[in-house]
SEDO-743230 format. One record per residue (C-alpha): residue number from 1; x, y, z; residue in one letter. Coordinates in nm, 3 decimals. Last residue first. Layout:
! residues N
SITE; n; xx; yy; zz; res
SITE; NUM; X; Y; Z; A
...
! end
This chain:
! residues 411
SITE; n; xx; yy; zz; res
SITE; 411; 1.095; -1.270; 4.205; X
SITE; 410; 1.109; -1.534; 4.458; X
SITE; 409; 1.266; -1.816; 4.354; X
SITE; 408; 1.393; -1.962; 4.622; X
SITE; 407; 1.669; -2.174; 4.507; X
SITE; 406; 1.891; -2.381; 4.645; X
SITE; 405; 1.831; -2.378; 5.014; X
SITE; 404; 2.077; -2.646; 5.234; X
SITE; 403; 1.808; -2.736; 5.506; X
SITE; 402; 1.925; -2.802; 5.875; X
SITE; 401; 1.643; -2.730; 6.077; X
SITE; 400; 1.722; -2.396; 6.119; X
SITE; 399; 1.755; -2.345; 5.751; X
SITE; 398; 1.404; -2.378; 5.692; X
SITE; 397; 1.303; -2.204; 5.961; X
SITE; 396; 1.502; -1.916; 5.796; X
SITE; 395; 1.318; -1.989; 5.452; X
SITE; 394; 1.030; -1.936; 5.556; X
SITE; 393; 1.103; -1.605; 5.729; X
SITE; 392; 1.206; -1.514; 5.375; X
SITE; 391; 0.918; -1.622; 5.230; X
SITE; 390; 0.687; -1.444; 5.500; X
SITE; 389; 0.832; -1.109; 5.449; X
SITE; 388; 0.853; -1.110; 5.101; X
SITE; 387; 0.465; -1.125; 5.137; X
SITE; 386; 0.207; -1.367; 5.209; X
SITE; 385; 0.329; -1.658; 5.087; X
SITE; 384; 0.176; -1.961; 4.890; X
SITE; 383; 0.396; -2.269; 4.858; X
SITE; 382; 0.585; -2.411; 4.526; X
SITE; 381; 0.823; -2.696; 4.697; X
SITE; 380; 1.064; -2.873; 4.526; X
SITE; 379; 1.263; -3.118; 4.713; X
SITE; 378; 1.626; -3.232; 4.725; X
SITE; 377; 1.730; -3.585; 4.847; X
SITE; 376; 2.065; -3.667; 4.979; X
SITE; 375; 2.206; -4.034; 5.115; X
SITE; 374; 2.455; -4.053; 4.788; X
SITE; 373; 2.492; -3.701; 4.757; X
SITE; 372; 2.330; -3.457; 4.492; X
SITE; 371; 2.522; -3.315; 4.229; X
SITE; 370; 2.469; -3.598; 4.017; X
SITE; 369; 2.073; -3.588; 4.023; X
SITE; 368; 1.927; -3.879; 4.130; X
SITE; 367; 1.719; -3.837; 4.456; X
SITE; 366; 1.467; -3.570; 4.305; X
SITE; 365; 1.161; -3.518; 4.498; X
SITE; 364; 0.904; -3.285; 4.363; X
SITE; 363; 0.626; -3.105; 4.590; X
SITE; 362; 0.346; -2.889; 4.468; X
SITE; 361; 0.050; -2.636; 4.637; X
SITE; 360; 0.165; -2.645; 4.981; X
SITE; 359; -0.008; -2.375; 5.209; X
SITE; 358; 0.202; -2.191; 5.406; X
SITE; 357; 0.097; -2.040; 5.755; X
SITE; 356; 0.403; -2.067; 5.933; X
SITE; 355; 0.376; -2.347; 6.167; X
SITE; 354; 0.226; -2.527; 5.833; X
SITE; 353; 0.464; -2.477; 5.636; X
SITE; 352; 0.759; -2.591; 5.871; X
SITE; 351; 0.567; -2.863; 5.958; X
SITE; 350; 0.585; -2.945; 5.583; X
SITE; 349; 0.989; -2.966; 5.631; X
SITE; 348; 0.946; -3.225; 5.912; X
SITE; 347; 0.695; -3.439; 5.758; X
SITE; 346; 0.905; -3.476; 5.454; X
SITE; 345; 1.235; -3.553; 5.665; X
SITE; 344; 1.009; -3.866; 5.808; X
SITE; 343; 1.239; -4.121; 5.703; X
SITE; 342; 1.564; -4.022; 5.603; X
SITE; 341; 1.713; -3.865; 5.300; X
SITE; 340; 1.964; -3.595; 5.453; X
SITE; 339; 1.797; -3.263; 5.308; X
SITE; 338; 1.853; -3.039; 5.032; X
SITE; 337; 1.557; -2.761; 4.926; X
SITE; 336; 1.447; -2.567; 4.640; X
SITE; 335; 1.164; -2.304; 4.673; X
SITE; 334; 0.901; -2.191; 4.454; X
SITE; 333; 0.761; -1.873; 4.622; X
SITE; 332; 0.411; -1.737; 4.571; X
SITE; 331; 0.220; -1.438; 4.663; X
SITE; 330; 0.511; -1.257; 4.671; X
SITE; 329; 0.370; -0.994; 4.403; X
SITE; 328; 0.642; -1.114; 4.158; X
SITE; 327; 0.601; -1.442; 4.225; X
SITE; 326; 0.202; -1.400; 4.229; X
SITE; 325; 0.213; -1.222; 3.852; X
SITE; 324; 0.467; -1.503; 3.691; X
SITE; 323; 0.208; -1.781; 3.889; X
SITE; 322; -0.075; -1.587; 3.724; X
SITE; 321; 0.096; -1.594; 3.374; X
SITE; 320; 0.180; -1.955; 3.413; X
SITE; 319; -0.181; -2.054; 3.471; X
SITE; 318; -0.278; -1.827; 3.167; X
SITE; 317; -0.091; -1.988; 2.944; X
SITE; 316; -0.323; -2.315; 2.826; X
SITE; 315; -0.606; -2.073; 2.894; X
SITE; 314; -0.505; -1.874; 2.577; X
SITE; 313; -0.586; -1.514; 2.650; X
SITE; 312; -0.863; -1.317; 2.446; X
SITE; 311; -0.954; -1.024; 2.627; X
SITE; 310; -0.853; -0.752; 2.427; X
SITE; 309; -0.865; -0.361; 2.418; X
SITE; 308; -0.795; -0.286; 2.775; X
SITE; 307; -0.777; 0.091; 2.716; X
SITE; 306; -0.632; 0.315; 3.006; X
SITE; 305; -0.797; 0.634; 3.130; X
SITE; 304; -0.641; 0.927; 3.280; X
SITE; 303; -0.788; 1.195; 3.522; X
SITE; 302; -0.603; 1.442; 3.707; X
SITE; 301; -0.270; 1.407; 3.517; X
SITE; 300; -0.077; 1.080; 3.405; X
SITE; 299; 0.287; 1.132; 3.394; X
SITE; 298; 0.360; 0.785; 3.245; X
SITE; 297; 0.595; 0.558; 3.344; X
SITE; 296; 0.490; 0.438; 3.706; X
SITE; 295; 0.522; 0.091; 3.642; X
SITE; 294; 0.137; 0.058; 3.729; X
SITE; 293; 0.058; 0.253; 3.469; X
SITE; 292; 0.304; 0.048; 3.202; X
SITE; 291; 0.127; -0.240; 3.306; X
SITE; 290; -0.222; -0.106; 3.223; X
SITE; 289; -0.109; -0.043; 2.909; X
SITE; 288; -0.005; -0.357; 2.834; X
SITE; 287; -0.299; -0.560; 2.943; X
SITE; 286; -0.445; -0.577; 2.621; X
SITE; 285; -0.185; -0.698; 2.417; X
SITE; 284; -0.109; -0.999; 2.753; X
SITE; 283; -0.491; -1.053; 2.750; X
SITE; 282; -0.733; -0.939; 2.951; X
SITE; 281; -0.980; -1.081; 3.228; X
SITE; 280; -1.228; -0.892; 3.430; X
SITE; 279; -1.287; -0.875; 3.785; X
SITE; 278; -1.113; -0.640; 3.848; X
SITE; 277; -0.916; -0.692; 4.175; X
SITE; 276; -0.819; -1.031; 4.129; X
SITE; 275; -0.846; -1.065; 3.745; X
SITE; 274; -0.721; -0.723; 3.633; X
SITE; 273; -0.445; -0.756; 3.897; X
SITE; 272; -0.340; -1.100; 3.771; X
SITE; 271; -0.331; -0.934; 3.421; X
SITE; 270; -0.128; -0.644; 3.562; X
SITE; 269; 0.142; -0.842; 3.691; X
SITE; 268; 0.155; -1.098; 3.381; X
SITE; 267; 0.227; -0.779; 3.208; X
SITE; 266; 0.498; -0.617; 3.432; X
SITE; 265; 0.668; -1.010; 3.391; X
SITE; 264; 0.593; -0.960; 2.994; X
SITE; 263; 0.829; -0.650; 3.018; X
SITE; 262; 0.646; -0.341; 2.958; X
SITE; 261; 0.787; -0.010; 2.686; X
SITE; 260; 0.707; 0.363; 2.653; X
SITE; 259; 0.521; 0.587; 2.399; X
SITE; 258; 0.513; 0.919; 2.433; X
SITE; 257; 0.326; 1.234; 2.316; X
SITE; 256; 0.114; 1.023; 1.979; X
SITE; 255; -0.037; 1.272; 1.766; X
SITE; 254; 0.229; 1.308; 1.496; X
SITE; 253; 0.513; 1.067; 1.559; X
SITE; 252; 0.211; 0.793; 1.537; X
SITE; 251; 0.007; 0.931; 1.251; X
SITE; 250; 0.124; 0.948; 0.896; X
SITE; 249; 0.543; 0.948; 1.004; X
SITE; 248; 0.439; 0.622; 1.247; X
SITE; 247; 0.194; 0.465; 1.015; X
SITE; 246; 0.431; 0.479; 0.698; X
SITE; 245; 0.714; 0.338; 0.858; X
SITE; 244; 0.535; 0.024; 0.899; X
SITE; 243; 0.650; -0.225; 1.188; X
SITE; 242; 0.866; -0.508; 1.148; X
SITE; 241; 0.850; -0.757; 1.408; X
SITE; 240; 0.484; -0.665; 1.501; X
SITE; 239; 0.440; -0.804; 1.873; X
SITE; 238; 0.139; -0.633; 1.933; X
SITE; 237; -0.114; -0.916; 1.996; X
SITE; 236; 0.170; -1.122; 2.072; X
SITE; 235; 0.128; -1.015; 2.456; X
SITE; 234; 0.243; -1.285; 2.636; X
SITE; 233; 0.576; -1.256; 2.433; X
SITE; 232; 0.862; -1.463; 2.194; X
SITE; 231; 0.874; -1.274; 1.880; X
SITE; 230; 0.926; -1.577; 1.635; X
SITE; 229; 1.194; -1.563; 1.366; X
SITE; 228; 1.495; -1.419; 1.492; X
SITE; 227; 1.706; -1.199; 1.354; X
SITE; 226; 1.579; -0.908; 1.552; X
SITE; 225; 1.454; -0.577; 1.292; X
SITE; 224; 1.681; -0.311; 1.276; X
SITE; 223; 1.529; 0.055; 1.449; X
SITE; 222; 1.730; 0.403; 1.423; X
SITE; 221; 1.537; 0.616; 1.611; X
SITE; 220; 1.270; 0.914; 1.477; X
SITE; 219; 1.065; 0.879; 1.812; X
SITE; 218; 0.832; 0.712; 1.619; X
SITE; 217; 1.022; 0.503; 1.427; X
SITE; 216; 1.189; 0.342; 1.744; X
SITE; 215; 0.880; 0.306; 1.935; X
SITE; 214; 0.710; 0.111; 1.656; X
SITE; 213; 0.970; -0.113; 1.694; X
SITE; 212; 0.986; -0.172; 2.063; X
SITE; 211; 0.903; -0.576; 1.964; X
SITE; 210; 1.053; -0.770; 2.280; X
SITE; 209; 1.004; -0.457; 2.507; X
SITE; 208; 0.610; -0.488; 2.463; X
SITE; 207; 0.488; -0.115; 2.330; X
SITE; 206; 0.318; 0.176; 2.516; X
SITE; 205; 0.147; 0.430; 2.349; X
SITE; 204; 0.035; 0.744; 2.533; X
SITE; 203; -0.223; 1.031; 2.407; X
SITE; 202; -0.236; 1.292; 2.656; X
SITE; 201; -0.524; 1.538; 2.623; X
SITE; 200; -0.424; 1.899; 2.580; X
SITE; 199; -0.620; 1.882; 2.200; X
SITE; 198; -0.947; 1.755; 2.341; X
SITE; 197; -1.194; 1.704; 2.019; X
SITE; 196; -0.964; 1.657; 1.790; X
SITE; 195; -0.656; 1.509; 1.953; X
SITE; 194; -0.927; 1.285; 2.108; X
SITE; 193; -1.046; 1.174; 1.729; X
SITE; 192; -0.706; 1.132; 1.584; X
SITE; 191; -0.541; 0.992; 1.895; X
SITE; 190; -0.823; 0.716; 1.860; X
SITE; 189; -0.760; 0.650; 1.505; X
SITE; 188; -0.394; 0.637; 1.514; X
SITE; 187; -0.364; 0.416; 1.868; X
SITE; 186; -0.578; 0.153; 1.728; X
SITE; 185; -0.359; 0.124; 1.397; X
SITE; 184; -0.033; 0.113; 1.478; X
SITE; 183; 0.035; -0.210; 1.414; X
SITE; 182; 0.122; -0.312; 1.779; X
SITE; 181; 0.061; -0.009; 2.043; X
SITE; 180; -0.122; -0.067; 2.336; X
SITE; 179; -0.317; 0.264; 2.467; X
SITE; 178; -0.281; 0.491; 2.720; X
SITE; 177; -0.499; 0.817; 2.739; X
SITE; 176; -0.411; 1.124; 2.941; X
SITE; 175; -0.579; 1.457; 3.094; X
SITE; 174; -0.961; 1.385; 3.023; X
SITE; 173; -1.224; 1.662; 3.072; X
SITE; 172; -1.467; 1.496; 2.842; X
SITE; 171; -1.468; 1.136; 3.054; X
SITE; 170; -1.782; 0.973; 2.902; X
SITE; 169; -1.828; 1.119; 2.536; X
SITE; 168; -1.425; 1.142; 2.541; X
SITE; 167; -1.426; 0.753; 2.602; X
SITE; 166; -1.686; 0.693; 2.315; X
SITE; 165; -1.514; 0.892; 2.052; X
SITE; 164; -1.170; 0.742; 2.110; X
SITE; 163; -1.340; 0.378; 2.114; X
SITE; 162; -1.445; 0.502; 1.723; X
SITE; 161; -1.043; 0.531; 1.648; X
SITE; 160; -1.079; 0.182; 1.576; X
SITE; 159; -1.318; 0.228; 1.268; X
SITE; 158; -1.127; 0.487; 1.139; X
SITE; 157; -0.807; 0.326; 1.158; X
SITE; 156; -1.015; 0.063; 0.974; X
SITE; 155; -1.110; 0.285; 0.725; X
SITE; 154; -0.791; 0.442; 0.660; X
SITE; 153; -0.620; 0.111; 0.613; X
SITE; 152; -0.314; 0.015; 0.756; X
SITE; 151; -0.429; -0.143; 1.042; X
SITE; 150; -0.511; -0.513; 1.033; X
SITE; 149; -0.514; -0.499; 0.618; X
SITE; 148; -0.808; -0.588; 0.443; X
SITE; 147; -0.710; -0.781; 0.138; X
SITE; 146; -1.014; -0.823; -0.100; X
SITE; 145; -0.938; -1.135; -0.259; X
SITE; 144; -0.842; -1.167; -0.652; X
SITE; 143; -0.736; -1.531; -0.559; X
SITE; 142; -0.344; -1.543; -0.710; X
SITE; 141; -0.307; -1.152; -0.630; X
SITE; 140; -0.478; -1.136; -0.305; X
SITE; 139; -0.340; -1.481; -0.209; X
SITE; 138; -0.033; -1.375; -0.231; X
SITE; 137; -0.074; -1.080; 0.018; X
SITE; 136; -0.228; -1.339; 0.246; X
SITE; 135; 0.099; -1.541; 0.224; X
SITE; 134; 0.298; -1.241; 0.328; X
SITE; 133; 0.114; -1.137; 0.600; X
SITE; 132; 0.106; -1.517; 0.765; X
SITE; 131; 0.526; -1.460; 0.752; X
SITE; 130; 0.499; -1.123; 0.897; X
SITE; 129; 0.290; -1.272; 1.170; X
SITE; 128; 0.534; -1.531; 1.263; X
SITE; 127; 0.586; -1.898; 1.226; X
SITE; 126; 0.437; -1.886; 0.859; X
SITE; 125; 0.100; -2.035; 0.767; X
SITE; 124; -0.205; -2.168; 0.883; X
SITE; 123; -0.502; -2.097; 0.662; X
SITE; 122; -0.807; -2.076; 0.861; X
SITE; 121; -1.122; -2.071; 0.655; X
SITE; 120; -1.398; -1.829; 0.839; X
SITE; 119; -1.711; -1.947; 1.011; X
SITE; 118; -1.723; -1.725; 1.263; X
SITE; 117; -1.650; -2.074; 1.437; X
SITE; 116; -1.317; -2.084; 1.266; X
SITE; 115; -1.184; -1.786; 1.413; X
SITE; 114; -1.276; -1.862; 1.787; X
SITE; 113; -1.070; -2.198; 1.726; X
SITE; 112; -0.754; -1.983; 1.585; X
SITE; 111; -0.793; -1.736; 1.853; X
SITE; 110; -0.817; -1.986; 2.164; X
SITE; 109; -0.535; -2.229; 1.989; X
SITE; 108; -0.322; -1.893; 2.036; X
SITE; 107; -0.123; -1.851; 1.703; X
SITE; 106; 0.181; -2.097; 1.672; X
SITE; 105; 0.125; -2.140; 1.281; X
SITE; 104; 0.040; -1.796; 1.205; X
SITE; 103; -0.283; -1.743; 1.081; X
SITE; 102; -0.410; -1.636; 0.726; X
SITE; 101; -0.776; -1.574; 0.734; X
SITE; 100; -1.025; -1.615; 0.470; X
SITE; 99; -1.342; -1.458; 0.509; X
SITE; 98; -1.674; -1.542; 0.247; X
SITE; 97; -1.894; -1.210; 0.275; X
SITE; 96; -2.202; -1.227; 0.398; X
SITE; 95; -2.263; -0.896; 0.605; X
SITE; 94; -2.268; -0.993; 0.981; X
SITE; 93; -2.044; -1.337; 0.886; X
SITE; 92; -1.788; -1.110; 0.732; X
SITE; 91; -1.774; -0.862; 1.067; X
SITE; 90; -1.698; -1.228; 1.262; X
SITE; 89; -1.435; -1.342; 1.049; X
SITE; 88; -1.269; -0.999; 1.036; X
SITE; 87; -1.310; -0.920; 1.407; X
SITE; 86; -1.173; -1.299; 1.466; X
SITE; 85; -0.900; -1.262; 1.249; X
SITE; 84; -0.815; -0.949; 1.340; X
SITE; 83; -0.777; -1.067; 1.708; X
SITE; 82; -0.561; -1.393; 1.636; X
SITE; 81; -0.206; -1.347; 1.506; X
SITE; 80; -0.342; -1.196; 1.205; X
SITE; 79; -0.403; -1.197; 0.790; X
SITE; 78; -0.689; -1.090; 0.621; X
SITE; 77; -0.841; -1.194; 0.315; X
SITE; 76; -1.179; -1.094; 0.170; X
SITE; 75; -1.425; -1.233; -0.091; X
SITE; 74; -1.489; -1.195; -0.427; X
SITE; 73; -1.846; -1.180; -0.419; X
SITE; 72; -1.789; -0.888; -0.169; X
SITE; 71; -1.607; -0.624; -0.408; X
SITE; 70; -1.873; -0.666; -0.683; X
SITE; 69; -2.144; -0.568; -0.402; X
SITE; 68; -1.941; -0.278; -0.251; X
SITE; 67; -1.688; -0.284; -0.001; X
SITE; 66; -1.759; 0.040; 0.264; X
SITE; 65; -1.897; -0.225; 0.542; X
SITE; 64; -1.601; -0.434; 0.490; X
SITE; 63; -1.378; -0.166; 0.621; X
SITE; 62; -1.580; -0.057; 0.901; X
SITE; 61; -1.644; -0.343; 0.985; X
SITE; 60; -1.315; -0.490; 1.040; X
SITE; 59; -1.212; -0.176; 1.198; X
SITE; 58; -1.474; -0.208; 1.492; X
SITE; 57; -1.407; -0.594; 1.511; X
SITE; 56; -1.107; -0.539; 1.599; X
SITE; 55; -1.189; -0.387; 1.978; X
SITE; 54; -1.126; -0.700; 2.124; X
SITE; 53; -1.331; -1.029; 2.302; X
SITE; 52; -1.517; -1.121; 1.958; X
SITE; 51; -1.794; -0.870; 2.057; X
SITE; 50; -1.651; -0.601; 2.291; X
SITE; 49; -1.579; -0.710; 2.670; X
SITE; 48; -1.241; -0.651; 2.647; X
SITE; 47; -1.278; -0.289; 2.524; X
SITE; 46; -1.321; -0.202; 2.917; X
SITE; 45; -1.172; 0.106; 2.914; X
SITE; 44; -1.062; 0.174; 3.240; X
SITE; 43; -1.033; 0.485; 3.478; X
SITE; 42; -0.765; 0.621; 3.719; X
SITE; 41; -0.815; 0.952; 3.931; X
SITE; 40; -0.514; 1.078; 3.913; X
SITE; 39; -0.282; 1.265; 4.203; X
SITE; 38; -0.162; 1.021; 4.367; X
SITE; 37; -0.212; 0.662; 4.178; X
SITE; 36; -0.384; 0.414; 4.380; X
SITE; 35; -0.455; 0.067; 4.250; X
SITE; 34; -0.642; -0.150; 4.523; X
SITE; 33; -0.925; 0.115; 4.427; X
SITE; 32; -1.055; -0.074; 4.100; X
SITE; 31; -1.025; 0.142; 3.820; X
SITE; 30; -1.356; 0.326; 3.759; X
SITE; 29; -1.541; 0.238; 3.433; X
SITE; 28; -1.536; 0.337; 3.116; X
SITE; 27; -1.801; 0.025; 2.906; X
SITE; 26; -1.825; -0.082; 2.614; X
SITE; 25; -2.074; 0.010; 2.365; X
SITE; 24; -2.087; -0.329; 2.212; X
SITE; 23; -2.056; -0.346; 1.793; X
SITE; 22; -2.308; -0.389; 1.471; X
SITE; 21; -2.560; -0.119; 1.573; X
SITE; 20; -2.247; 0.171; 1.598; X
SITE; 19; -2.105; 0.033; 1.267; X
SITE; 18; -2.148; 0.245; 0.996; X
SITE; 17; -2.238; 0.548; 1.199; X
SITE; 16; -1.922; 0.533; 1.442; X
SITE; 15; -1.709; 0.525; 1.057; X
SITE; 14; -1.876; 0.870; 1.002; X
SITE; 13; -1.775; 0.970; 1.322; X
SITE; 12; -1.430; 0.828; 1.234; X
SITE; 11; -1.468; 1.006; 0.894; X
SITE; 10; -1.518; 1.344; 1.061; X
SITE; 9; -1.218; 1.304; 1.266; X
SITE; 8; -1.031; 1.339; 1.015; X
SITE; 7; -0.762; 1.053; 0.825; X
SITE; 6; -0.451; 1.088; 0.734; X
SITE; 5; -0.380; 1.076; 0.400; X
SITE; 4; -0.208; 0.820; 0.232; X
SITE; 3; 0.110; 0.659; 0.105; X
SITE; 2; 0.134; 0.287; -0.082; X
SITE; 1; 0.000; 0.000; 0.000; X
! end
């Protein structure tokens, strides 16, 4: 695709037309009180709870809405790591139109399953997005498809930048938004419309630290693409290995004011949050901005809202992503013991627990490894805590009784 003009903010109330009896309201609501931040009063997008789980399917529509009936009989192509493809899939069901979806190979079993039941054909290809992008872009020219593109497209920019619309409608006296970055899309629609509407709003982007690229080009930085193949990250929603130059000089270095960077272990903190004290469950993508909040990276102002734009996290990671977010909150503790192996060393060390208020969760033996002695056993023990406190008064008794401590683990 070559260059374009950015769009107004006319055309994402246009878009909001299109669409509005197609897509969930969602709702801005409080953030839950646990999280205090001086000086701001915090609020949420809750984009989660759209249809399909993100906000995609507000772009998807709004792009397949404009197609006309020549345009549909051919049908569409799309490629994604799982959110497009399920806004696409779903917005092609609404109006008809045959979808097929290029997926990576590794794509969350969650999306690729949620995909297919829109009734979409799933073509698996590539081990990364860029890879899936590239076969879709064949298929265009070898298929005559319609190729709608996850965010380089002015009318799916201007369907995403509809959630921009919507938050300024409830919070009009706004000092900052934060919003995930991947693509580039969301982040150019909705700074369009709020940059519009409330120009000393803060618009904030914040980026996984295992694909920063958009944060590069933005801020006019030198950026080289990793060698690798796969972007390994809980939120591969916005892992985009090689983001588009022409997004961040149309839109991103324009109306975005800063965009910073999470680790996935600031992620998996903010999920757990979401869950415990929200309520709500978000992906690793749509958790990101969150996490940057409670990393205290952004200067906020009075009142700041962050988006939570998906909700689609693969259950076969999520119990690793809670343990990540309870290590680091020392709500759990894995921790590595050596003891003599006698009888009835095991009932001494879970005494220990017990005395101090420690529920057992796991427990591996290992009597075999070479570093170990002849008459030595280690155990594994993962064991909820209280705080850093309690782990480390843990691992004290431990020690008093004799225990050589490997590893504790706590984060």
């Amino acid at each position: 695709m070559g260059a374009f003009n950015a769009i107004s903010v006319e055309e994402i109330m246009a878009a909001r037309t299109v669409i509005r009896d197609f897509i969930t309201r969602t709702p801005v609501k409080p953030c839950p009180s646990a999280l205090e931040i001086p000086g701001t009063q915090l609020f949420l997008k809750f984009e989660n709870e759209q249809r399909t789980g993100s906000f995609k399917i507000r772009g998807a529509l709004s792009k397949m809405k404009s197609l006309g009936a020549e345009e549909r009989a051919r049908g569409i192509v799309a490629s994604s790591a799982g959110n497009h493809a399920q806004g696409v899939a779903f917005a092609a069901k609404l109006i008809g139109v045959q979808a097929n979806i290029v997926m990576p190979v590794n794509a969350p079993i969650v999306k690729i399953d949620g995909t297919r039941a829109y009734g979409a054909d799933v073509i698996l290809k590539g081990d990364f997005y860029d890879e899936a992008y590239a076969h879709a872009l064949e298929l265009e020219k070898s298929r005559g498809y319609i190729f709608v593109h996850p965010y380089q497209d002015p009318k799916v920019i201007a369907g995403q930048g509809t959630i921009g619309l919507e938050i300024l409608e409830e919070l009009p006296e706004l000092d900052s938004l934060v919003v995930p970055i991947g693509g580039g899309g969301l982040i150019s629609g909705i700074a369009t419309a709020v940059k519009a509407l409330r120009p000393s709003c803060r618009v904030y982007g914040v980026v996984s630290d295992q694909a920063p690229g958009m944060m590069h080009m933005a801020k006019g930085l030198a950026w080289n693409p990793p060698a690798r193949k796969r972007i390994a990250t809980i939120a591969e929603g916005i892992a985009i290995k090689n983001p588009s130059k022409l997004m961040a000089e149309t839109y991103v270095s324009r109306l975005v004011d800063d965009i910073v960077e999470v680790t996935d272990d600031e992620i998996a903190q903010a999920i757990v949050f979401l869950l415990e004290k929200g309520k709500t469950v978000a992906e690793g993508s749509g958790a990101a901005g969150l996490a940057a909040v409670m990393a205290g990276r952004l200067r906020l102002g009075a009142k700041s809202c962050v988006l939570l734009c998906g909700g689609n996290i693969d259950l076969n990671i999520i119990a690793k992503v809670i343990e990540r977010g309870q290590r680091r909150n020392h709500r759990l503790a894995r921790i590595a013991v050596v003891v003599d192996d006698l009888p009835g060393n095991l009932h001494r060390l879970t005494g220990v627990f017990a005395e101090h208020m420690s529920n057992v969760l796991e427990v591996y033996h290992d009597r075999v490894s070479p570093e170990l002695g002849l008459r030595e056993t280690r155990i594994d023990f993962l064991v909820e805590t209280s705080s850093d406190e309690h782990i480390r008064s843990l691992l004290g008794a431990l020690k008093t009784i004799g225990c050589r401590i490997l590893s504790p683990s706590v984060a």
